[in-house]
C-alpha positions, 0 to 999 in steps of 0.5 A: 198302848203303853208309852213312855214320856219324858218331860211334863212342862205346859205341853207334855203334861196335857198331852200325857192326860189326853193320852190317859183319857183315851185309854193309853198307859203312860210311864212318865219321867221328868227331873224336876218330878222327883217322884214314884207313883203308881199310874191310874186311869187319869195319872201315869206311872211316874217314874225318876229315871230313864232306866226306871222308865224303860223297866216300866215298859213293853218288849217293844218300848215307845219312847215319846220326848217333850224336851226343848231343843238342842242339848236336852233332846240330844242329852235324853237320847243318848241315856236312852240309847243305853237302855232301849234295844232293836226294834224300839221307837224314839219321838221328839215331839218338841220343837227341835231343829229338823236338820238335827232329825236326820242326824238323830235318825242315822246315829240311831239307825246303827242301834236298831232303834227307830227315830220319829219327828213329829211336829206338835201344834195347839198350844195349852188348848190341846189336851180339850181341842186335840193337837195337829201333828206333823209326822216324819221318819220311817213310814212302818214305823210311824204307822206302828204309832197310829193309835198314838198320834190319832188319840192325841190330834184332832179328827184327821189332825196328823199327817205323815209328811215323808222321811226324817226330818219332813214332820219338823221342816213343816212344823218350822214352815207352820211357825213361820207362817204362824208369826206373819200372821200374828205380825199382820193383826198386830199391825192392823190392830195398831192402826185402829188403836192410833186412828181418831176413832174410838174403835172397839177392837174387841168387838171388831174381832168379834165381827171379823169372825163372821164371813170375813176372809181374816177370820181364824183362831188367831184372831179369836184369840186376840179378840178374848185378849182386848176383852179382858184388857182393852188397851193391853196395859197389862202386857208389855211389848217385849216378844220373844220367839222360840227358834223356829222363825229363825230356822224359817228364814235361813232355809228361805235364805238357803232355798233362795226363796224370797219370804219378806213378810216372816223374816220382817216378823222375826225381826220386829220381835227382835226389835221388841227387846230393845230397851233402846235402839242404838241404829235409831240413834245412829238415824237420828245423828245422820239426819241431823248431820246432813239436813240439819233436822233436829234430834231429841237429846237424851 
C-alpha cells in the first residue's frame, strides 16, 4: 500500500522504516524536514507540505499522524481537510486524548472523510520488535488498513477495539497501567538500594526473569539500566509524564472507580519535579508547633 505520514520524530521515523521494510511506499511530510526527495526501497518520499503530500498519493489517500496531541493534531487535520476528499482515511496514531476522537470523527464525518485512532505502544524498540496497536473508528474502514497495521505490529499485535475513540481510551488504560507498574519496581528496587545489604540489583532483575511472577520487559529494562550505572547517578530523579496518566485518573474519577495505585504513581512523578516541596514544609511547621518536634532550618 501507498500511505501518507506526517511527523518523523523518535517514533514516526521508525514506524516509517518498518513500514518500508515490509514493502509499503510511504510519502513523508515533517516541518522540520525541509526537504523533496525522491522515495526507495529503505527512504520514503519526502515531501514539504501537506498539499504536496496528498498530490503524491493514491485516489483513495491514507493519511497517517504521528503528531503530539492537542493543537498539533487538530492544526494537521484541518490542513488536510482542504485536500483530501470522500472517502479518504485519517489516523492519529499518537497519544491523543481519546475524547478528541469522537470530535475529530463527527467533524470529518460531514467531508466524508474517514477517522481512525489507533493507540501506538513499543517505544524506540518498535521499528525491530513490532508495535502493539490499539485500533478505534469504523470498523470497514480500519479494516481497509489491515496490511498497514499488520506490517507495523507484532504477530497478532493489533486489535480492533470498537468505535471512535476505544483505540486511544485503551491506550490511556495501558499507560496508565504502564506507570503503577514502573512506580512498583521503583519502589522495590529502592528498598533494597536503602537495606544493610550489598544487593546486586542487576543481577536481581536478571533473577526475576526466570519463572517469577514479577517477570516482564519492564524489568528487563531495568535490569540493562543497573548494568550500565548501578547506582543510577547519571539520571536525575525528576519524572516527567506524557499526559496520558492524568487522562487515566480523571476517567477513574468519572467512572468512580477506585485506582489508588495509578493515581499515587502520577502524583509521585509530580512530586519529582519539585526543587523543594513547600507542603513538607508546612508538615515540618505543624509538627513543630503542636509537638514541639524539631525542624531542620534552611
Amino acid at each position: 500500500m501507498k500511505i501518507g505520514f506526517v511527523g518523523l520524530g523518535k517514533m514516526g521515523s521508525n514506524m516509517v522504516k518498518r513500514l518500508l521494510r515490509n514493502g509499503h511506499e510511504v510519502v513523508a511530510y515533517d516541518p522540520n524536514i525541509s526537504e523533496n526527495k525522491v522515495g526507495t526501497k529503505s527512504e520514503p518520499i519526502k515531501v514539504n507540505s501537506i498539499p504536496e503530500l496528498v498530490d503524491n498519493l493514491p485516489l483513495s489517500s491514507i493519511v497517517w499522524l504521528m503528531v503530539p496531541e492537542g493543537n498539533p493534531v487538530k492544526e494537521n487535520i484541518l490542513e488536510l481537510t482542504k485536500v483530501l476528499k470522500a472517502g479518504d482515511t485519517i489516523v492519529d496514531g499518537g497519544n491523543s486524548n481519546w475524547r478528541d476522537a469522537s470530535v475529530h470523527e463527527a467533524e470529518l464525518k460531514k467531508k466524508g472523510i474517514n477517522f481512525i485512532d489507533c493507540g501506538t505502544s513499543g517505544g524506540v524498540w518498535g521499528l525491530e520488535n513490532g508495535y502493539c496497536l490499539m485500533v478505534g473508528g469504523d470498523q470497514k474502514a480500519c479494516n481497509n488498513l489491515k496490511p498497514i497495521f499488520s506490517s507495523l505490529a507484532q504477530e497478532n499485535g493489533f486489535l480492533y477495539c470498537g468505535p471512535s475513540g476505544a483505540g486511544h481510551f485503551v491506550k490511556m488504560v495501558h499507560n496508565g497501567i504502564e506507570y503503577g507498574m514502573m512506580q512498583s519496581y521503583a519502589e522495590g528496587f529502592e528498598v533494597m538500594e536503602k537495606s544493610s545489604f550489598n544487593l546486586d540489583m542487576h543481577e536481581i532483575s536478571k533473577v526475576w526473569q526466570n519463572g517469577s511472577v514479577v517477570r516482564s520487559w519492564l524489568l528487563e529494562l531495568a535490569g540493562s539500566l543497573f548494568e550500565e550505572d548501578p547506582k543510577l547517578s547519571q539520571i536525575k530523579d525528576h519524572v516527567e509524564d506524557s499526559g496520558e496518566g492524568r487522562w487515566m485518573v480523571q476517567t477513574a474519577i468519572d467512572l468512580n472507580v477506585p485506582a489508588p495505585v495509578i493515581t499515587l504513581s502520577l502524583l509521585s512523578r509530580l512530586r519529582s519535579r519539585q526543587p523543594e516541596s513547600f507542603s513538607m514544609k508546612v508538615l515540618a511547621g505543624l509538627r513543630n508547633r503542636f509537638g514541639g518536634h524539631a525542624i531542620k532550618s534552611e
